[in-house]
N, C-alpha and C positions, 0 to 999 in steps of 0.2 A: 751282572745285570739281573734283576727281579723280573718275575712274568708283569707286573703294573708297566715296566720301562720297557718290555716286547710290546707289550699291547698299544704303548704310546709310539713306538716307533713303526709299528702296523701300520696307526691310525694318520701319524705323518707324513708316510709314506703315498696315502691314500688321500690325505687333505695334498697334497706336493703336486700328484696329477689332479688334481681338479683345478689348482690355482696356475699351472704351467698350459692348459688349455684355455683357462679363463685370460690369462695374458695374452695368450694368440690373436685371440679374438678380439680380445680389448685394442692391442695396437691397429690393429686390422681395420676396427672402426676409428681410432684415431686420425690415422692415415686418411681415410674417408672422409674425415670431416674438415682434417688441417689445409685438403684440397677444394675441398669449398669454401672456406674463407671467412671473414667476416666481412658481412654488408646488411645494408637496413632494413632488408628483407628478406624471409626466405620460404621457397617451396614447403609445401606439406611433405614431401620426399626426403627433403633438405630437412625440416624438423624430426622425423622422424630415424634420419641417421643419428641428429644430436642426442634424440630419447635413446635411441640402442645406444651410446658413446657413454652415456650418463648410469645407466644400466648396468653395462659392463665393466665401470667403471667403480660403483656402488660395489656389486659382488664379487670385484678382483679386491678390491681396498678390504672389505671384512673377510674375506678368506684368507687372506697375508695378516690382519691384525687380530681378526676375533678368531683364526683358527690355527693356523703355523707358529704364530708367535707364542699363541696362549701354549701351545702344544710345546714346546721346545721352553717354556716357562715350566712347565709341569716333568720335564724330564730334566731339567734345571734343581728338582725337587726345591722350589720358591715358593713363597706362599702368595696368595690373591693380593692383586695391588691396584690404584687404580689406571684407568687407562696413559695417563700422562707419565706417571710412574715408571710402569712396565718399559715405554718408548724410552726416556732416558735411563733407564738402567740397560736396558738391552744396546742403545750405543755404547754404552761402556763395555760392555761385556766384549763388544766386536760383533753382532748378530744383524744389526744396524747400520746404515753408513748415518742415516741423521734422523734424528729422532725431533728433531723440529720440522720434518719435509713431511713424517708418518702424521705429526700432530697436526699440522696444515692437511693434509691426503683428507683427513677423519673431519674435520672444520666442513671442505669441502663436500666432502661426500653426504652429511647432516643436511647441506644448505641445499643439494640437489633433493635430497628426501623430503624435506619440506616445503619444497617450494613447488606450487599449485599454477603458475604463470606462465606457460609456455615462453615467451618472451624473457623472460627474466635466467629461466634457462639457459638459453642461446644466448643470454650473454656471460655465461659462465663455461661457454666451449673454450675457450682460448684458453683458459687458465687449468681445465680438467686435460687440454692436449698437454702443456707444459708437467703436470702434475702425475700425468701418465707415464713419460717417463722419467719421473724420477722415483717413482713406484717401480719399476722398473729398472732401476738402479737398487733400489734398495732391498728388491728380491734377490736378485745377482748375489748382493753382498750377502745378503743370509745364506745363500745358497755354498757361497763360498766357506761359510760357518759351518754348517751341516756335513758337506764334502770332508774337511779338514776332522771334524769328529765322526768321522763316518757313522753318520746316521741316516745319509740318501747317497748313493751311487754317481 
């Protein structure tokens, strides 16, 4: 192993706790809002869980795709691909369980970033709880990748 593939497994290491506390929190707020429900109105309270849900959910989603993945791409020694790419070749590889759920996770995550409508939001809770875990599943399975090459503990 080169000092480049220490330093990426340093920096892994280091992206791995940020995205395994970012998860906590994320299901955490999941939970929070899967118990509130959907109805045709909701508290400023109640919107506000949904913004933290959308939030945590945004920075759990690019910490697993623009920084684990990239990262474990880079010690892969792969060259730059693009985003769609990477997700199907990384199911192949086994790092992945689906690389169509990460493509949806990313669709979703874009459509919360852009969108200025509180309302319009909220109705996109159901499908970021749904979507939560299968981000969720699909960290597990990389996790399982990483263990199996021992590059995380």
């Amino acid at each position: 192993m080169n000092t480049n593939d220490e330093k990426l497994l340093i920096l892994l290491h280091a992206e791995w706790q940020l995205l395994d506390a970012s998860i906590q929190t994320l299901q955490h707020s999941a939970e929070k809002c899967r118990a509130i429900g959907v109805k045709s109105n909701y508290s400023f309270e109640e919107q506000e869980s949904f913004d933290s849900l959308t939030s945590k959910f945004n920075r759990s989603s690019d910490l697993f795709t623009q920084k684990i993945i990239r990262t474990i791409w880079m010690l892969l020694h792969e060259t730059h691909v693009p985003f769609i790419d990477l997700m199907n070749t990384t199911e192949k590889l086994g790092i992945l369980f689906s690389a169509n759920q990460l493509i949806t996770i990313r669709d979703i995550r874009n459509q919360i970033a852009h969108e200025y409508i509180p309302e319009a939001v909220c109705e996109l809770i159901p499908e970021v709880i749904d979507m939560t875990q299968q981000l969720v599943e699909n960290i597990s399975y990389c996790e399982n990748f990483l263990k199996q090459r021992k590059w995380i503990d």
